[in-house]
C-alpha positions in Angstrom: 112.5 110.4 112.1 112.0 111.6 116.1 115.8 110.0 117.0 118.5 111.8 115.6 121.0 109.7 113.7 124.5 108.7 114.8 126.9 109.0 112.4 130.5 108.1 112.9 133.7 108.0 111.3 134.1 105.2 108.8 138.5 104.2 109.2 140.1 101.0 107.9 136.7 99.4 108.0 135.9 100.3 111.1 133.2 103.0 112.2 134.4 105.3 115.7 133.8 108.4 117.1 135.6 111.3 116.8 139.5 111.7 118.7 138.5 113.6 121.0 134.3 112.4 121.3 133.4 115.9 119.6 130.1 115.9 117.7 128.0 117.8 115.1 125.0 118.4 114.6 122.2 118.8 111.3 119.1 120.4 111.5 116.1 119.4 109.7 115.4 123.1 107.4 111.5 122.7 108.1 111.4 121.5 111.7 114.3 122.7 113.4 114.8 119.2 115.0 118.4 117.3 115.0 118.5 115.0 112.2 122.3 113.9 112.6 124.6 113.3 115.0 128.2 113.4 113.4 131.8 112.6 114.2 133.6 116.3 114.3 136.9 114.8 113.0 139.9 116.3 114.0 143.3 116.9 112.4 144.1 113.7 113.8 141.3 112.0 112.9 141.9 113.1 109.1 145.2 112.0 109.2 143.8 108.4 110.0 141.5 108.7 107.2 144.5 108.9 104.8 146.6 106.4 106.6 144.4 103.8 106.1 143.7 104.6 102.7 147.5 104.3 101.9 147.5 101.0 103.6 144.5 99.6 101.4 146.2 100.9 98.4 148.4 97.9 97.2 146.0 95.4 97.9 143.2 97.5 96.4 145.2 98.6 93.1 146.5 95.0 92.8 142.9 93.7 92.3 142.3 92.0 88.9 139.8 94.5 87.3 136.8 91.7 87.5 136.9 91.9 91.0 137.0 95.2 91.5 134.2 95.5 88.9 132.1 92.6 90.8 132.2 94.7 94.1 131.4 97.9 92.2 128.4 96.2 90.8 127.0 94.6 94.0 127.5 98.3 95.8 124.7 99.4 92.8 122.9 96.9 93.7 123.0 97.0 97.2 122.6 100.9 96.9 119.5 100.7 95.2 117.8 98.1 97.5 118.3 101.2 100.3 116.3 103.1 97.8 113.4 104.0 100.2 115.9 104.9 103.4 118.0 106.9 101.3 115.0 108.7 100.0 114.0 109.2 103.8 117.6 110.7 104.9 117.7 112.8 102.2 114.7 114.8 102.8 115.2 114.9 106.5 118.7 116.0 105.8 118.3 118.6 103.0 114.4 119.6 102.8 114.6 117.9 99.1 111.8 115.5 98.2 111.2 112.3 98.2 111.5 112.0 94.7 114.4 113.6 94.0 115.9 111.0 96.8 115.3 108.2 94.6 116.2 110.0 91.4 119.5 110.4 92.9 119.6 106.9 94.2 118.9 105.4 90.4 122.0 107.7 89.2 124.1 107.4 91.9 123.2 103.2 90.7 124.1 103.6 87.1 127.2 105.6 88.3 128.6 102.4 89.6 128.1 99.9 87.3 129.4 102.6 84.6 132.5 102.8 87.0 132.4 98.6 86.9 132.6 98.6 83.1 135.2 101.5 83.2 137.7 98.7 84.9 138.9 97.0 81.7 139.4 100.1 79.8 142.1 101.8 81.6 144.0 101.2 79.1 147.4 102.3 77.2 149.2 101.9 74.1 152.3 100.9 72.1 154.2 104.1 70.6 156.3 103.1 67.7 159.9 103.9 68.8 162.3 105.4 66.8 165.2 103.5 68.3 165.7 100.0 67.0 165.5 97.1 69.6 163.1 99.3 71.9 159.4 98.4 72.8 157.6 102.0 74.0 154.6 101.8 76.0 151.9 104.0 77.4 150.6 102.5 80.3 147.6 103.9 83.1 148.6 103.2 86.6 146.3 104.4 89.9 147.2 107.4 91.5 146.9 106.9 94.6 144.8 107.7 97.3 142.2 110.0 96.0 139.9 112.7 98.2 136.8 113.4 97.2 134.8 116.3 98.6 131.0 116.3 98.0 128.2 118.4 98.4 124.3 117.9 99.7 122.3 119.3 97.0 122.4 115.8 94.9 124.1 113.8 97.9 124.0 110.6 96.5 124.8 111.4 92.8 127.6 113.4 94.1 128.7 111.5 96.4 129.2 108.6 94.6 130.7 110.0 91.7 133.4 111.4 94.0 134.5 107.8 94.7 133.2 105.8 91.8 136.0 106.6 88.8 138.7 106.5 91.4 138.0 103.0 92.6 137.9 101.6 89.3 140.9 102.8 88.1 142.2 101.1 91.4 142.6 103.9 93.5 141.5 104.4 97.4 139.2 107.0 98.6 138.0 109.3 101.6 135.1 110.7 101.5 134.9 114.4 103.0 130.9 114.3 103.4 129.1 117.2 103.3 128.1 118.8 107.0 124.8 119.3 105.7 123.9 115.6 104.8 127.0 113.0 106.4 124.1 110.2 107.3 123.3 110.7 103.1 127.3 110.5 102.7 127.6 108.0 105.3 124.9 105.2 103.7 127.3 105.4 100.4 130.5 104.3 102.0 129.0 102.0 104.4 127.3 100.5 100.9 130.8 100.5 99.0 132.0 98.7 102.3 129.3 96.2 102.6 130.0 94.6 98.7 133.6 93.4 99.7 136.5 95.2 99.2 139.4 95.6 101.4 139.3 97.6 104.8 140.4 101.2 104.1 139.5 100.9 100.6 136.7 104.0 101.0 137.0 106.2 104.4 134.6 109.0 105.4 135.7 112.0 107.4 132.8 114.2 108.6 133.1 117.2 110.3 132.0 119.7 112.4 131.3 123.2 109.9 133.3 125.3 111.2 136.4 122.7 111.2 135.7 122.0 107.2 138.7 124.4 105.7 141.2 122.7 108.6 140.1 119.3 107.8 140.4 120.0 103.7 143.5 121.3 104.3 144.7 118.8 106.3 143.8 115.9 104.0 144.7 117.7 101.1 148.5 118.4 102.2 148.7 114.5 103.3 151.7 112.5 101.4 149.2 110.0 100.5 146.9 112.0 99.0 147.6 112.1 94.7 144.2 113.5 93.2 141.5 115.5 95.0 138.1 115.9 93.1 135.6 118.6 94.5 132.1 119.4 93.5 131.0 122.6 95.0 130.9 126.8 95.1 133.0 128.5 92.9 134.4 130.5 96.4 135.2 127.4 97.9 136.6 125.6 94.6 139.5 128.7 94.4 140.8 127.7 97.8 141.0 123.8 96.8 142.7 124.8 94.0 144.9 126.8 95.3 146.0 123.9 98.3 146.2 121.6 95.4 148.6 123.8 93.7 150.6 124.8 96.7 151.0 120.8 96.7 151.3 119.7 93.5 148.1 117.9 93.3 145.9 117.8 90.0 142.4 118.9 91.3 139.3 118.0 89.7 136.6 121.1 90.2 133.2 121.7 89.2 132.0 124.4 90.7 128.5 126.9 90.1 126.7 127.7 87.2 125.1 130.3 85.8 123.2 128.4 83.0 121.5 129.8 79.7 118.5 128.6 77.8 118.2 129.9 75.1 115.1 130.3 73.0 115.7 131.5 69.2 112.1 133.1 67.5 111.7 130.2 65.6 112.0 127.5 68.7 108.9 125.5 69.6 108.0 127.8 72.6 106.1 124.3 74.6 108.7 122.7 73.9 111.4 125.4 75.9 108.4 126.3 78.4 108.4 122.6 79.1 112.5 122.6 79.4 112.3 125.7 81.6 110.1 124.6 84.3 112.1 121.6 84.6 115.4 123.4 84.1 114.9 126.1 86.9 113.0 124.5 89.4 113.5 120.9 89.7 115.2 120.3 93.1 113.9 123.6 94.1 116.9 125.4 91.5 119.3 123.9 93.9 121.5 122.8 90.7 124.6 123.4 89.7 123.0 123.0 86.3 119.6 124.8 87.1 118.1 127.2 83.8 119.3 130.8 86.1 119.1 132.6 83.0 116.6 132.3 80.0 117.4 134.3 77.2 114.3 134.5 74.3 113.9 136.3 71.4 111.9 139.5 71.8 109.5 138.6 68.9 108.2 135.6 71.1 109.3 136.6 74.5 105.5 137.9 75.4 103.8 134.4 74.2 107.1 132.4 76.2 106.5 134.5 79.6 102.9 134.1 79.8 103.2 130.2 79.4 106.0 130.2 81.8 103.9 132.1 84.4 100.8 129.8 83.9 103.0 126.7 84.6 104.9 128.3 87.4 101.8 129.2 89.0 100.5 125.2 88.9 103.6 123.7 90.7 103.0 123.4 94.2 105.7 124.0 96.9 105.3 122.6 101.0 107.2 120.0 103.6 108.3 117.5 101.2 107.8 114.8 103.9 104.2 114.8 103.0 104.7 113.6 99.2 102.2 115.8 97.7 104.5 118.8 96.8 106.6 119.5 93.8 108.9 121.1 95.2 110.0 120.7 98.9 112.2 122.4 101.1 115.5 125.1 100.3 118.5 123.7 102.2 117.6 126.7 104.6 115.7 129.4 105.6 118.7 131.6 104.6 118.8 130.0 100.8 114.7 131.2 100.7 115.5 134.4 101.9 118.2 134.9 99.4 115.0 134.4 97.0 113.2 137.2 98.4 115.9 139.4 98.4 117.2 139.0 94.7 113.7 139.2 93.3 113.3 142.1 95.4 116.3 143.9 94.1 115.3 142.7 90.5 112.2 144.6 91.4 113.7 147.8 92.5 115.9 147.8 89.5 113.1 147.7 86.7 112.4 144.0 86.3 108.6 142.7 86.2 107.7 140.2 88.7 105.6 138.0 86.9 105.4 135.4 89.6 106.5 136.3 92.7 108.0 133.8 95.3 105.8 133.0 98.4 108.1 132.1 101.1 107.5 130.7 104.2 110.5 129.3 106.1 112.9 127.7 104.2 109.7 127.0 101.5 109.4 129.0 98.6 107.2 128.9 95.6 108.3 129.3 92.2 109.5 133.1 91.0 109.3 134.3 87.0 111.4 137.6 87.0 111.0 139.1 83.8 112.8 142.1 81.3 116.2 141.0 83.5 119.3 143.2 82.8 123.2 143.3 83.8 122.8 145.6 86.6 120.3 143.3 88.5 121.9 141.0 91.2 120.2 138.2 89.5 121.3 138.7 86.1 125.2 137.8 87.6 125.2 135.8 90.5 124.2 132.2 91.0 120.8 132.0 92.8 120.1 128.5 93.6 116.5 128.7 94.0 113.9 128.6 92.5 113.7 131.6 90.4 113.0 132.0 86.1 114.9 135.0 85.0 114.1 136.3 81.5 116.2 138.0 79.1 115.0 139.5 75.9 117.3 139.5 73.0 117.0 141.0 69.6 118.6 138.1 67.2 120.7 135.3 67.6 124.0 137.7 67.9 123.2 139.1 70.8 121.5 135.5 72.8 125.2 134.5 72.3 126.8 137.4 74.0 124.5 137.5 76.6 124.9 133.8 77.4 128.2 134.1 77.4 128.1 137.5 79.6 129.2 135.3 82.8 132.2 134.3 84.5 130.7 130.8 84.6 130.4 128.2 82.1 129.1 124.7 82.8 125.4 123.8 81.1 123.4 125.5 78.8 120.7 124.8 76.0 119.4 126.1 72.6 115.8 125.9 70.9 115.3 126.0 67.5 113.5 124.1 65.2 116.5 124.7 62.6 118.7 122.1 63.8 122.1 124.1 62.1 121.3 127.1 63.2 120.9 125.8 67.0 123.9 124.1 66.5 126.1 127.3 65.4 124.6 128.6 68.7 125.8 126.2 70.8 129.2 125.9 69.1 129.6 129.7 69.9 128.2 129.0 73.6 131.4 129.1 76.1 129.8 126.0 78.7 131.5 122.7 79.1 127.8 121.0 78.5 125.2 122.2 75.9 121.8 120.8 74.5 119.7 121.4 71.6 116.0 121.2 72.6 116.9 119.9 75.6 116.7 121.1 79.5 120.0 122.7 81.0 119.7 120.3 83.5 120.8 116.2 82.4 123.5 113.9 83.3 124.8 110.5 82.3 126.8 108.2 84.2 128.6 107.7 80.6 129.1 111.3 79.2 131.7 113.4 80.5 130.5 116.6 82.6 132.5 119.5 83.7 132.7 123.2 82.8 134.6 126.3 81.7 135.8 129.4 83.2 134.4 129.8 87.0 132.8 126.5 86.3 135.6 124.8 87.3 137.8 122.3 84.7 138.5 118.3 84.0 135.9 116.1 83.7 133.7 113.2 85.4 131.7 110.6 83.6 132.7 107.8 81.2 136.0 107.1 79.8 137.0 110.9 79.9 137.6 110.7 83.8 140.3 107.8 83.7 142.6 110.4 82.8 141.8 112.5 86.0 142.5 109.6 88.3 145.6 107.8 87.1 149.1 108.5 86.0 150.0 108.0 82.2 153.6 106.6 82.4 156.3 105.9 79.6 157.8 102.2 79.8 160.5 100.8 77.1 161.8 97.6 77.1 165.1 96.9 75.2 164.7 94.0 73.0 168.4 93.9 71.9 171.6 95.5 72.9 171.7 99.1 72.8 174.6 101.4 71.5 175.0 104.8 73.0 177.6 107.8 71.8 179.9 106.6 75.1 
């Protein structure tokens, strides 16, 4: 991929530059070489974006829900038989591999159709009244115009499922892509445009970085605008909410995470070795659901380490455009240094470095940080790489409070062979997702997903997220005359 790609603004249907022929530009992490070419939007530009969404609303909303479920289910369709190119953006885009490109491809698939089947059940009900002569009815009506803001560590995944929910229920939608990965962000409204629906139904607004908090701001404060759902940092998801509260908008956040694994003495340790590897280093820990934090049981914390080191030690880290890696590229040479420096103060605070990181570039290998503790950098803050921390605990008492010792709350997971007691765990767990003998990491096009505290709140997936994009409204009908005090 030698020629950079353009990408431009996609508006009503149509695909232009930028007001005033401003562009961006994304660097591959590895190479240094422009990737992408993209629009810089301005506030203009953004106001176009939402104009044209506001103009494809009747039509759109007005759809019969078989229709709108027949063009969900060709975009899956369509999407998936881009698999390869996808794949190919991705990794030039974000350093990710090519695997994890078509993982999110096959997600970002069953995301749609899930959003296809979700058409016939926005859905009400009757409320028995008690006046006599009065039908009462709960009824689900689009929103509106909905923004969805998207970031690049799962582009496709997350970009779709900013748009998918909303257009079932009959909504419009921009697309704010990512600056890291628009020509990712791009493919997924071009593909939504491609299986029929009206022009304006999806938009895409890219911008140039620097621009990103005018443009949000901009969109976000447009009349047209009614829901706005973000996936992102927990920094970034305070200012949206705060704009969508200055408006009166309902936001939809979820934000970082801080995830625990939990492994009780009597766990199957392969089993949460197996878990934990997959948990903290698949997409080089560039999760929001990513294992951060494993908390074991001192009486088989030695036996856990040691397998966790062998296995970290196996998987193989290098330029993910060669295929033969496990894991690829950090979004930057700054994310790998950020490895380096919090195993490094991990270090200087008392921890063993059972597997140090090897980092070359925005490459690192995979880091085990044992005999973590609150005063570490690590222990607190979100790393995003590729780094195991381990916590020994004495009892299951104390693997809940230190699992829940964090201002975040989205995934976490127990192991224990005692089904009930892994469940009391998990009931005591503050996260918006948990699994028993499961990895921290998983997602469903059908369950809902969303977090606590700094996690961010509401929910996507599944019936659960017609709520977040419609408006429930009360409707009587008078079936007879009505009498009223004067």
């Amino acid at each position: 991929m030698n020629t950079p790609i353009l990408v431009g603004l996609r508006v009503g249907g149509k695909v232009r530059p930028a007001s005033d022929g401003t562009w961006a530009e994304r660097l591959n992490p590895i190479s240094g070489e422009i990737v992408t070419r993209s629009a810089a939007a301005t506030l203009a530009d953004a106001d176009a974006a939402a104009d044209a969404a506001e103009a494809a609303f009747n039509v759109w909303s007005e759809m019969g829900p078989s229709a709108r479920r027949g063009i969900l289910n060709k975009a899956a369709d369509l999407l998936q038989a881009k698999a390869d190119r996808v794949a190919e953006i991705v990794t030039a885009e974000t350093g990710a591999t090519l695997g994890w490109g078509q993982f999110n491809v096959m997600l970002a698939a069953n995301m749609l159709r899930e959003a296809a089947a979700l058409t016939t059940h926005v859905v009400g009900e009757v409320i028995p009244s008690d006046k006599p002569g009065v039908l009462a009815m709960a009824i689900r009506r689009p929103a509106g115009v909905v923004l969805g803001i998207a970031p690049w560590n799962a582009p496709v995944i997350l970009g779709v499922r900013a748009l998918a929910t909303p257009l079932a229920c009959g909504n419009t939608v921009i697309l704010k892509a990512s600056e890291v990965c628009p020509a990712t962000h791009s493919l997924i409204v071009e593909t939504l445009e491609e299986s029929g629906g009206p022009a304006g139904f999806v938009n895409l607004v890219t911008n140039d970085a620097a621009a990103a908090p005018r443009i949000v701001e901009r969109l976000i404060e447009h009349r047209a605008v009614r829901r706005v759902n973000f996936t992102g940092s927990t920094k970034v998801g305070r200012r949206i909410g705060e704009l969508c509260g200055l408006h009166l908008k309902p936001a939809l956040l979820e934000l970082g995470g801080k995830a625990p694994l939990v492994v009780l003495e009597d766990a199957n340790v392969d089993d949460a070795v197996n878990a934990a590897v997959f948990g903290a280093y698949a997409n080089q820990g560039q999760i929001c659901m990513s294992t951060e934090r494993i908390i074991v049981d001192r009486k088989i914390a030695d036996i856990f380490v040691e397998k966790l080191a062998s296995r970290a030690r196996s998987l193989s880290a290098g330029d993910p455009r060669s295929g033969q890696s496990i894991l690829g590229s950090l979004v930057s040479t700054d994310a790998a240094e950020r490895v380096r420096y919090l195993t490094g103060d991990a270090a200087a605070h008392g921890a063993t470095i059972v597997v140090a990181p090897e980092i070359n570039g925005s490459i690192s290998t995979a880091a085990v940080v044992d005999r973590v503790i609150p005063k570490m950098k690590l222990y607190g803050e979100e790393s995003f790489g590729p780094i195991a921390a381990v916590i020994r605990v004495d009892g299951d008492d104390e693997a809940v409070r230190i699992a829940n010792d964090t201002e975040y709350g989205l995934s976490a997971s127990v192991f224990s062979q005692n089904v009930n007691r892994a469940l009391d765990v998990a009931m005591r767990v503050n996260s918006g997702m948990c699994h028993i003998n499961g990895a921290t990491v998983a997602d469903e096009a059908q369950m809902p997903f969303g977090g606590t505290k700094a996690s961010g709140f509401g929910r996507f997936g599944g019936k659960a997220a017609i709520a977040e994009f419609t408006d429930l409204r009360w409707i009587t009908i008078a079936t007879k005359p009505q009498h009223y005090p004067f």
